[in-house]
TORKESE-269612 format. One line per 10 residues: number of its first residue (from 1); their letters; for each residue y, z, x of N, C-alpha, C, O. Coordinates in nm, 2 decimals, m for minus. Each point is the difference from the previous one (the first is absolute). Layout:
NUM> A> Y:Z:X:Y:Z:X:Y:Z:X:Y:Z:X  ... .
//
This chain:
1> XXXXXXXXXX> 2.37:0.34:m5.81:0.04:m0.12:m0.06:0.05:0.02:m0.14:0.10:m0.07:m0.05  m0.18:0.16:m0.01:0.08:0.00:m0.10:0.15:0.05:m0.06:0.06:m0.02:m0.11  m0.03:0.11:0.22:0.12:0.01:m0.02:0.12:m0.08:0.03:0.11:0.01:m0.06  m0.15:m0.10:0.18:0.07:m0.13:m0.02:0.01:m0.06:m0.11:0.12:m0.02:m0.04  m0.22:m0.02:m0.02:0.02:m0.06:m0.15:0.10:0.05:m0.06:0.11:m0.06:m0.02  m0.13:0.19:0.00:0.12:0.10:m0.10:0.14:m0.04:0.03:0.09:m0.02:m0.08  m0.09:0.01:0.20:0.17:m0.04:0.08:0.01:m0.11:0.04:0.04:m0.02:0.12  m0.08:m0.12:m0.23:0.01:m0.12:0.05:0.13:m0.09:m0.01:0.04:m0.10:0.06  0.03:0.18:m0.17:0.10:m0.03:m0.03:0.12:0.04:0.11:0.08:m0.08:0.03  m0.09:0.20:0.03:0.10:0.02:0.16:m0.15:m0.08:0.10:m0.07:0.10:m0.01 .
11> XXXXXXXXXX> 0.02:m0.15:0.04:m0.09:m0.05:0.13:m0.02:m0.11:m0.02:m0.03:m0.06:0.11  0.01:m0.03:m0.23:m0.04:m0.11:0.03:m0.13:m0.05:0.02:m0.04:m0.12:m0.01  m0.03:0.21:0.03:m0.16:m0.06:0.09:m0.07:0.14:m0.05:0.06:0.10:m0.04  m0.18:m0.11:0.05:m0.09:0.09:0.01:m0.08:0.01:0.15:m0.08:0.08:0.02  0.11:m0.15:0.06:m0.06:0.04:0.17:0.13:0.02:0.09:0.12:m0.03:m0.03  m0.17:0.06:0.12:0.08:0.03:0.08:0.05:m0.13:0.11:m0.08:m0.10:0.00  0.13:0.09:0.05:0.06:m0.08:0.03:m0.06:m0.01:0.18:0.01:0.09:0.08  m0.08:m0.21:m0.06:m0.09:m0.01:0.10:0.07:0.02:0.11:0.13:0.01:0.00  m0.20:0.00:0.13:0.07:m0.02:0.17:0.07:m0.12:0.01:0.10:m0.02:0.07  m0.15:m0.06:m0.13:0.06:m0.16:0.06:0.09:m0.03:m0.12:0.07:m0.09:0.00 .
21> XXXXXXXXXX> m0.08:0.16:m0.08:0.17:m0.02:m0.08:0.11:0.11:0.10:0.09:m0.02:0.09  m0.13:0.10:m0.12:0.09:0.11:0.08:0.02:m0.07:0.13:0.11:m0.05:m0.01  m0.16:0.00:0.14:0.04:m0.06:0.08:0.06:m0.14:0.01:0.05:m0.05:0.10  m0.06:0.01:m0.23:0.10:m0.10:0.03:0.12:0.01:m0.13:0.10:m0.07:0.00  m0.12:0.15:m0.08:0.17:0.04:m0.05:0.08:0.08:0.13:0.12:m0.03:0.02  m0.17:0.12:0.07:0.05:0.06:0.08:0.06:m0.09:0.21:0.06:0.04:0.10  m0.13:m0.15:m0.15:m0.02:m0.07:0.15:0.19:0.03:0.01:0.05:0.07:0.08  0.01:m0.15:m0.19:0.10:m0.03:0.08:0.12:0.12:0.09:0.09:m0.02:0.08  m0.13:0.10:m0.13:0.10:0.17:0.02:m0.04:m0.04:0.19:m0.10:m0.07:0.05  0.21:0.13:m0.01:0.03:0.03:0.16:m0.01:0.14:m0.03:0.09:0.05:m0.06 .
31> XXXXXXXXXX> m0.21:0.02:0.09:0.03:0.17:m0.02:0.00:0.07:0.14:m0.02:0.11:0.02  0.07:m0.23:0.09:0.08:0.08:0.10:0.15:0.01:m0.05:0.06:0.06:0.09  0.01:m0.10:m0.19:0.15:m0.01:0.01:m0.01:0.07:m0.20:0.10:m0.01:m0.07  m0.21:0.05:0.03:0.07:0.01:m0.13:m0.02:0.19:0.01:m0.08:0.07:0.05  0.20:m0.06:m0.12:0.01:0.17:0.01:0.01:0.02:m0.15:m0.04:0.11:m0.03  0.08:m0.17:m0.04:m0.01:0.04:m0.15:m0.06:m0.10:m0.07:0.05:m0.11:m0.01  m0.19:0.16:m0.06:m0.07:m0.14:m0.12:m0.01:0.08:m0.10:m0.03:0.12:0.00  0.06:m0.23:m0.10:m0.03:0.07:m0.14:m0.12:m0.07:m0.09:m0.02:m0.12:m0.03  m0.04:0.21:m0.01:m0.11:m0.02:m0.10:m0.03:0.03:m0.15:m0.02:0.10:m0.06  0.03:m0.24:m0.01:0.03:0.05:m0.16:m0.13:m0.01:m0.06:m0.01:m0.13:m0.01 .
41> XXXXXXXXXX> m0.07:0.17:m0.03:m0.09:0.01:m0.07:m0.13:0.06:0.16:m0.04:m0.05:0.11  0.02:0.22:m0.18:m0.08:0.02:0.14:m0.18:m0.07:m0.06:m0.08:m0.08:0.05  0.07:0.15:m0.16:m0.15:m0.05:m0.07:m0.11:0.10:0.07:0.02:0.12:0.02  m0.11:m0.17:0.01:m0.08:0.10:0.09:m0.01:0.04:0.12:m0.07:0.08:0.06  0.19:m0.17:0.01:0.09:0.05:0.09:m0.08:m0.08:0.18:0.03:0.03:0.12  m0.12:m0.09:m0.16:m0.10:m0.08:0.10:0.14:m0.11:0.10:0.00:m0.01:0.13  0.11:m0.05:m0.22:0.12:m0.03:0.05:0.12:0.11:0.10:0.07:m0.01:0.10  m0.10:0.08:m0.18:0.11:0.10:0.09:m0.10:0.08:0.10:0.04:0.04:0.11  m0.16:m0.03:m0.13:m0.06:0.03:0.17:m0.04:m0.07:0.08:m0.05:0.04:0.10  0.06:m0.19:m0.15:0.02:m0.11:0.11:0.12:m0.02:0.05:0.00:m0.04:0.12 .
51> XXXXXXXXXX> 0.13:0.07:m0.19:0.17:0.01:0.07:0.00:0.14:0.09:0.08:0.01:0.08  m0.16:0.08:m0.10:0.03:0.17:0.09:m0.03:m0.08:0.08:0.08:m0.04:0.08  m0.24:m0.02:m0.08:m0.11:m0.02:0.17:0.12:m0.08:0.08:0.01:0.04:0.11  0.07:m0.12:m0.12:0.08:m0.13:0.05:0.11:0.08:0.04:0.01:0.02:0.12  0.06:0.03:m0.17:0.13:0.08:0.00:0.03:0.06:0.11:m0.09:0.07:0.05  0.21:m0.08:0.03:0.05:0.11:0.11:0.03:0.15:m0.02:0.05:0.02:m0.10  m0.07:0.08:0.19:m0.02:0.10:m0.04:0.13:0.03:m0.09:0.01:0.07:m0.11  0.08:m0.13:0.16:0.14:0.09:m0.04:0.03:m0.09:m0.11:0.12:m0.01:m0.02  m0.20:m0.08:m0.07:0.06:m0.14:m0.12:m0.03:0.10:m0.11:m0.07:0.09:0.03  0.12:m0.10:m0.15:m0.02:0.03:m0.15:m0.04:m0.06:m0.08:0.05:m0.11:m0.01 .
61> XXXXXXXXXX> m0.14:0.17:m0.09:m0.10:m0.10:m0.12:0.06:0.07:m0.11:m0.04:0.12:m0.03  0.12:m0.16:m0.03:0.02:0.07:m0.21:m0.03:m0.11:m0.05:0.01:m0.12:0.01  m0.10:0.23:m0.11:m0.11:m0.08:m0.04:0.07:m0.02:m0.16:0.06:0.10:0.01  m0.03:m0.15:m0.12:0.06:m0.01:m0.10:m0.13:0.00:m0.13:m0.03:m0.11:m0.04  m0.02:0.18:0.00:m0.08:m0.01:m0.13:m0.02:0.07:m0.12:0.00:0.12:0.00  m0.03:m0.20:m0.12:0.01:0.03:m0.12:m0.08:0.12:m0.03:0.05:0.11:m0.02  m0.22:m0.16:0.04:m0.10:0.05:m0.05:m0.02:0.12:0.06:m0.01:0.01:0.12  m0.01:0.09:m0.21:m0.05:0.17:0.05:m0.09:0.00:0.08:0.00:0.07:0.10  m0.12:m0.19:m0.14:m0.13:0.05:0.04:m0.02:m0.05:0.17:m0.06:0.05:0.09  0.15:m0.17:m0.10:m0.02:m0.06:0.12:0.07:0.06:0.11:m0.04:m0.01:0.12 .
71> XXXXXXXXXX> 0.17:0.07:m0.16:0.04:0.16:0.03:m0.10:0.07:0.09:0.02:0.03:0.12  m0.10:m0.02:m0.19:m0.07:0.15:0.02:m0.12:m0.09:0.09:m0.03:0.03:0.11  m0.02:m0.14:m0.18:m0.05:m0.03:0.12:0.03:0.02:0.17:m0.06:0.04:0.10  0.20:m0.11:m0.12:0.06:0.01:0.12:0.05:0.12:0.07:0.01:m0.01:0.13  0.02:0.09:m0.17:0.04:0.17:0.04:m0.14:0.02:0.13:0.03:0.08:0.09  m0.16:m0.14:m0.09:m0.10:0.05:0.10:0.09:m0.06:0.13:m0.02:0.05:0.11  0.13:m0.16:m0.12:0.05:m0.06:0.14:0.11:0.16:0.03:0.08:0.07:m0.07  m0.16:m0.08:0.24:0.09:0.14:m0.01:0.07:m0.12:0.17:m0.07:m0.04:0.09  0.22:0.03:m0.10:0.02:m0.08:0.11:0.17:m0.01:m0.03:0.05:m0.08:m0.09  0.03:0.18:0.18:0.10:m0.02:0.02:0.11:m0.08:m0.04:0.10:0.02:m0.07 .
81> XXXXXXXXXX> m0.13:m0.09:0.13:0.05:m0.14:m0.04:0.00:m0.04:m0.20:0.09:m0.05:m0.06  m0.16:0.07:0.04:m0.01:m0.03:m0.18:0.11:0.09:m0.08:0.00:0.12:m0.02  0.08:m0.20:0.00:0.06:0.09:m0.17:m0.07:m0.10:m0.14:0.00:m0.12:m0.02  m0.04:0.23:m0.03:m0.04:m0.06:m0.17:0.09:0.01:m0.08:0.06:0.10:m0.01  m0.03:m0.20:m0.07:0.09:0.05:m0.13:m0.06:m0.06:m0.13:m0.02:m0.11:m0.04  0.00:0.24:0.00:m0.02:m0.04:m0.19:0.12:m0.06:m0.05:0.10:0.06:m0.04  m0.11:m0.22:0.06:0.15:m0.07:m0.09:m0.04:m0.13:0.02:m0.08:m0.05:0.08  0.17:0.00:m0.19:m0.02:m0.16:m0.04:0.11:m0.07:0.17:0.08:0.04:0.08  m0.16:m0.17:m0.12:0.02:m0.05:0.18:0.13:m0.04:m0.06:0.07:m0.02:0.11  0.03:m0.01:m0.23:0.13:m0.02:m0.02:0.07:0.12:0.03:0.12:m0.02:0.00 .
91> XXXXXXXXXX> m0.16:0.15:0.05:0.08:0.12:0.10:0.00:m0.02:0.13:0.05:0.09:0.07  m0.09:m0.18:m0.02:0.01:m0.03:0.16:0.10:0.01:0.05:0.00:0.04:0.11  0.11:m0.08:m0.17:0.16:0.06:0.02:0.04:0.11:0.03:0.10:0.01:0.08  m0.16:0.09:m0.14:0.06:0.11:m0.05:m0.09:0.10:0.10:0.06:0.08:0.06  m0.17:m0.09:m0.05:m0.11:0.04:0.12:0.03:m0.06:0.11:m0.08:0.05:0.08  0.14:m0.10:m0.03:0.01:m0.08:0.11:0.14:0.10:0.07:0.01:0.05:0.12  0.09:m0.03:m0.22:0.15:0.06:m0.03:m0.04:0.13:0.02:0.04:0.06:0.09  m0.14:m0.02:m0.17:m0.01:0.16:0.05:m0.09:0.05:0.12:m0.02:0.12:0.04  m0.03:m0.22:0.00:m0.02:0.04:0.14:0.01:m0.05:0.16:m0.06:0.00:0.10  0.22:m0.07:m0.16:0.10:0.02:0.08:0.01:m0.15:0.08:0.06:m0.02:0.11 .
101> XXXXXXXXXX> m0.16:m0.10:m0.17:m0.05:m0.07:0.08:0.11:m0.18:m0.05:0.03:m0.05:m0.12  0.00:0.01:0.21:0.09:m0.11:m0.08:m0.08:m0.11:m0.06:0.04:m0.06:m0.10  m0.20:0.01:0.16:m0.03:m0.10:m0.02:m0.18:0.10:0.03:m0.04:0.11:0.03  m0.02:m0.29:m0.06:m0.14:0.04:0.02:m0.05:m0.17:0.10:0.03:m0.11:m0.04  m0.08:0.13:0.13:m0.01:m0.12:0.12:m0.13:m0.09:m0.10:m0.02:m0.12:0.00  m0.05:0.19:m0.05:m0.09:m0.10:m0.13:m0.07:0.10:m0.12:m0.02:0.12:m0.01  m0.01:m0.24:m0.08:m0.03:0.10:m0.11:m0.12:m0.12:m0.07:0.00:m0.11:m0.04  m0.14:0.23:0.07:m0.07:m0.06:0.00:m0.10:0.06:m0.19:m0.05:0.10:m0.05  0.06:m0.20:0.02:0.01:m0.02:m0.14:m0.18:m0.01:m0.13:m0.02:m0.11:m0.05  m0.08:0.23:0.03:m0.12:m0.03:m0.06:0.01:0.00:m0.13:m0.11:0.02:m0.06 .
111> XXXXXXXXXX> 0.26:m0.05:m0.05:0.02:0.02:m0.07:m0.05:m0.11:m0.09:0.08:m0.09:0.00  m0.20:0.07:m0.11:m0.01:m0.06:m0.08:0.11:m0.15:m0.09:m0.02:m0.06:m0.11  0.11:0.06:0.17:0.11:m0.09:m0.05:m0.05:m0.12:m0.11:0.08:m0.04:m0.09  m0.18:0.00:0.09:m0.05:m0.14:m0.10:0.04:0.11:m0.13:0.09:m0.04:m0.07  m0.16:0.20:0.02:m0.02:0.00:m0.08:0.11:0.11:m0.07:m0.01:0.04:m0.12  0.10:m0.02:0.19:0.15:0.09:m0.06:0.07:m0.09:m0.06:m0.05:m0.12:0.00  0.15:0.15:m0.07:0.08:m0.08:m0.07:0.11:m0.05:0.15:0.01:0.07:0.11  0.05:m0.21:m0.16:0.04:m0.11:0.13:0.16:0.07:m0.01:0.07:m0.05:0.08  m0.01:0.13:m0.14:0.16:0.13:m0.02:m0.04:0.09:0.14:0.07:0.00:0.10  m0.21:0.08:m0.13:m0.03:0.07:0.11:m0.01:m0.02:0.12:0.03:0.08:0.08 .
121> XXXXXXXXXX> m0.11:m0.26:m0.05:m0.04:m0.02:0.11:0.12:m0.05:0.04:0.02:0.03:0.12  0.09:m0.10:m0.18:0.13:m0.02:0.08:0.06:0.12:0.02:0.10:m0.02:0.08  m0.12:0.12:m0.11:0.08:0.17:0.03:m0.07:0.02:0.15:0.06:0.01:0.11  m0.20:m0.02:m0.13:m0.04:0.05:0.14:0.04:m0.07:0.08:0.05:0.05:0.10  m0.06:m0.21:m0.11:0.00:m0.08:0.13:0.15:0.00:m0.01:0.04:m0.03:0.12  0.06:0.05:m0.18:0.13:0.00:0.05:0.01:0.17:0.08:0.05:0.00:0.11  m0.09:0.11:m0.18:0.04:0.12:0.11:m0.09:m0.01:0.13:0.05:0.07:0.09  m0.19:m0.16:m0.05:m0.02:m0.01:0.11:0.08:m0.10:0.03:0.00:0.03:0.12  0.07:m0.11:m0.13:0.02:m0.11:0.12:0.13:0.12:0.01:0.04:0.03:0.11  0.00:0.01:m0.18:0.14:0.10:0.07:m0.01:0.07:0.10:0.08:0.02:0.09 .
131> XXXXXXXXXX> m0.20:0.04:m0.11:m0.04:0.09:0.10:m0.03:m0.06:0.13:0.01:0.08:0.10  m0.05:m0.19:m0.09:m0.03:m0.07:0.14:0.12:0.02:0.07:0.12:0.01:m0.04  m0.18:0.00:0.18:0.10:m0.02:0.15:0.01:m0.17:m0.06:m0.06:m0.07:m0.08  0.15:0.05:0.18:0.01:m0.16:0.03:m0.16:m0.06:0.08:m0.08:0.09:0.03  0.07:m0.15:m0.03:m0.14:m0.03:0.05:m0.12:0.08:m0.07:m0.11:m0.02:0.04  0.14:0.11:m0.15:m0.10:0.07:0.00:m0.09:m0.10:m0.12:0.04:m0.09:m0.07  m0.19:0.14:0.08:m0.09:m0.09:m0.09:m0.03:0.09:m0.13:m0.01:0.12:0.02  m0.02:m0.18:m0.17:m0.08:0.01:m0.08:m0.14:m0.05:m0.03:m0.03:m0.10:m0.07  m0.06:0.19:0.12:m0.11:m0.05:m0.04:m0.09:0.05:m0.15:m0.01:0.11:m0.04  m0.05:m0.22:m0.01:m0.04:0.03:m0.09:m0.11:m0.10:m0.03:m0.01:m0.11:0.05 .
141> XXXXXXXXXX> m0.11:0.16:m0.14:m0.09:m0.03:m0.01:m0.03:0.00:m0.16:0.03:0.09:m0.08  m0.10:m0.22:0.05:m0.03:m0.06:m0.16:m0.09:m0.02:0.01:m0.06:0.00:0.11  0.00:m0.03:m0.25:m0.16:m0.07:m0.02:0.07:m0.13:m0.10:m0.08:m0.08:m0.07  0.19:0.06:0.09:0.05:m0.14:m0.05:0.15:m0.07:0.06:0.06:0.08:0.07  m0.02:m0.16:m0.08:0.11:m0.05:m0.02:0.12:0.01:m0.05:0.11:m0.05:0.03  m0.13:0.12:m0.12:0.11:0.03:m0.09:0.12:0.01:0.04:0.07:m0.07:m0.07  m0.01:0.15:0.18:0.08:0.01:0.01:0.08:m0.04:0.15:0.08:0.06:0.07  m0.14:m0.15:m0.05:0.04:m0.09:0.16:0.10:m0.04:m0.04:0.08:0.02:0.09  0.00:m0.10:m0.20:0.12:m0.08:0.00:0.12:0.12:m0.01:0.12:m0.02:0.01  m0.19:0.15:m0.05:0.09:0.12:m0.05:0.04:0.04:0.15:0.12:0.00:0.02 .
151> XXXXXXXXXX> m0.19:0.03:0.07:m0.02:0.01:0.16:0.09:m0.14:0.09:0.04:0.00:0.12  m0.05:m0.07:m0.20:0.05:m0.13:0.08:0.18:0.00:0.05:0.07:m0.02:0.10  m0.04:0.06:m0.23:0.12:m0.01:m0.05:0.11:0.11:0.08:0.11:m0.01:0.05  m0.22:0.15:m0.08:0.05:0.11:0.08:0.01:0.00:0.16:0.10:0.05:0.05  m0.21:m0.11:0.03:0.03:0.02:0.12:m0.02:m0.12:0.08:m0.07:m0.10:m0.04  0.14:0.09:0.16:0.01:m0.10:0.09:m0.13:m0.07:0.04:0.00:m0.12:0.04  m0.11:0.19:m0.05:m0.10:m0.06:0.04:m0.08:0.09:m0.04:0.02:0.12:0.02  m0.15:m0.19:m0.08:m0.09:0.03:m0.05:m0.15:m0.05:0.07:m0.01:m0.12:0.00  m0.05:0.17:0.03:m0.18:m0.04:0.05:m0.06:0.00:m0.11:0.05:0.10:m0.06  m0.13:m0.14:0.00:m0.16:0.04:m0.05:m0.10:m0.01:0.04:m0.05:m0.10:0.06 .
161> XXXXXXXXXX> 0.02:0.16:m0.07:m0.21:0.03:0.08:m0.06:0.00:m0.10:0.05:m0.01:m0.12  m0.20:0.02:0.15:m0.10:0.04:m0.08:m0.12:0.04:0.05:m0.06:m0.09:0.04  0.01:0.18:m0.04:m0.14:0.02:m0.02:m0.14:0.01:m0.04:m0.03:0.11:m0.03  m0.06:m0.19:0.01:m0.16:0.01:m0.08:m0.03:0.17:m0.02:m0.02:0.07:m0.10  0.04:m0.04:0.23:m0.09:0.14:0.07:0.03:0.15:m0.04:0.01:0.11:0.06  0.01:m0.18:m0.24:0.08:0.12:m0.07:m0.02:m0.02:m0.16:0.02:m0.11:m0.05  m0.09:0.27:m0.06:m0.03:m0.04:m0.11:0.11:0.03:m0.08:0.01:0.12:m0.02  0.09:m0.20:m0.04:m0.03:m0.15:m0.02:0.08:m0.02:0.15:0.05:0.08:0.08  m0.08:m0.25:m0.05:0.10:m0.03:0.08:0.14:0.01:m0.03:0.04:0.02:m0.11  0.04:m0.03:0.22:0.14:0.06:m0.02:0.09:m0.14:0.12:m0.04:m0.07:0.10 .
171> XXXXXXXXXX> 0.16:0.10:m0.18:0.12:m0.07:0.04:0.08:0.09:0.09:0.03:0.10:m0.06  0.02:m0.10:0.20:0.08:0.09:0.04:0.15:m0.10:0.03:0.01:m0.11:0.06  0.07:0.17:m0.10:0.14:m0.05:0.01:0.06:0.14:0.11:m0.02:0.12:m0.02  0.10:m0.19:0.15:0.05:0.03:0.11:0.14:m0.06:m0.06:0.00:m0.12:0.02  0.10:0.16:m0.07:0.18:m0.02:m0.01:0.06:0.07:0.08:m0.01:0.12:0.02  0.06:m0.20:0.04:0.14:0.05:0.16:0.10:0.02:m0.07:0.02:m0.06:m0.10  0.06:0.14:0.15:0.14:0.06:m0.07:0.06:m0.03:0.12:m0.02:0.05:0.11  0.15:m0.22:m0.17:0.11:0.02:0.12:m0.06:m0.06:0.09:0.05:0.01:0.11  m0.15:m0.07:m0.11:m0.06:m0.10:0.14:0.10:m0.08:0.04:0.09:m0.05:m0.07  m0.11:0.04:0.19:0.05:m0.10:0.09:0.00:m0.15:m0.05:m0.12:m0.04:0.00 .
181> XXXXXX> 0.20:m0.07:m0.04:0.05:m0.11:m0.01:0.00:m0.07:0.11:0.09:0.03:0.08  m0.17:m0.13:m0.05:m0.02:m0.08:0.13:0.18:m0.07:m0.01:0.04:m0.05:m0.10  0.03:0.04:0.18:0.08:m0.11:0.02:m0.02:m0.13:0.13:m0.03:0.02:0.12  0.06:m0.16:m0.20:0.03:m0.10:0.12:m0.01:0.06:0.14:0.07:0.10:0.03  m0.15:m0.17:0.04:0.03:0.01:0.09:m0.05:0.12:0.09:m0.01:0.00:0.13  m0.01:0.11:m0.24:m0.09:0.15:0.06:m0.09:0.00:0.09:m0.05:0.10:0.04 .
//
């Protein structure tokens, strides 16, 4: 735990992030149909070996993170399917580009956002929503509000959730990229 503390400033939290947060930032993914998800902040990585267990054999996890240690944490996942990258989640473009991939079908997001400067958090959430397929989702998880009208604006529809069964409790925001528009009559 205490080295969480050290790295609160990339993580946000000092615990890890419970089953019943992780199962309901993750409910909404179809991981029969998703072949590429991206992950920006791995942390101690309890998130990205909840996306391997779900995942089809032949889907891909690049994992996007800052911190060394959380890094190294994660290096014990030994599983195919994972690319790690030491880089700021504003390279998702450029990672995405070099390995050859046009889009990412969701990008699922543990990145501290309340407490970066609001320059940054519009860099990230504008290079994810680029990266989305059409239909593809952003999910992301808060311990506040802050930034739902920032989310609002960007995508066609937005969910929020919440959970108790998590220290602290947490807000999860589900954004569709390119959803479907009911018309008359549909």
């Amino acid at each position: 735990m205490i080295k969480h503390i050290a790295h609160i400033r990339t993580s946000g939290t000092i615990v890890r992030s419970s089953p019943y947060l992780i199962n309901r930032l993750l409910r909404s993914i179809d991981f029969t149909r998703a072949l590429t998800v991206v992950q920006l902040g791995a942390g101690t990585g309890c998130i990205t070996r909840a996306l391997l267990k779900r995942m089809r054999p032949e889907a891909r996890l690049i994992v996007l993170e800052l911190n060394h240690a959380f890094i190294d944490e994660c290096s014990a996942i030994s599983d195919r399917r994972l690319t790690m990258h030491h880089a700021c989640a504003t390279t998702l473009p450029q990672v995405l580009a070099e390995m050859g991939l046009p889009h990412a079908d969701h990008v699922v997001s543990s990145l501290p956002l309340a407490i970066l400067d609001d320059g940054l958090v519009d860099q990230i959430l504008e290079v994810s929503q680029a990266a989305l397929a059409p239909g593809g989702k952003f999910l992301q998880y808060q311990y506040s509000l802050k930034h739902h009208a920032m989310l609002q604006e960007r995508y066609d529809d937005v969910q929020l959730g919440f959970t108790l069964a998590n220290i602290p409790p947490a807000f999860v925001y589900e954004c569709t990229q390119g959803a479907r528009v009911a018309v008359v009559g549909d």
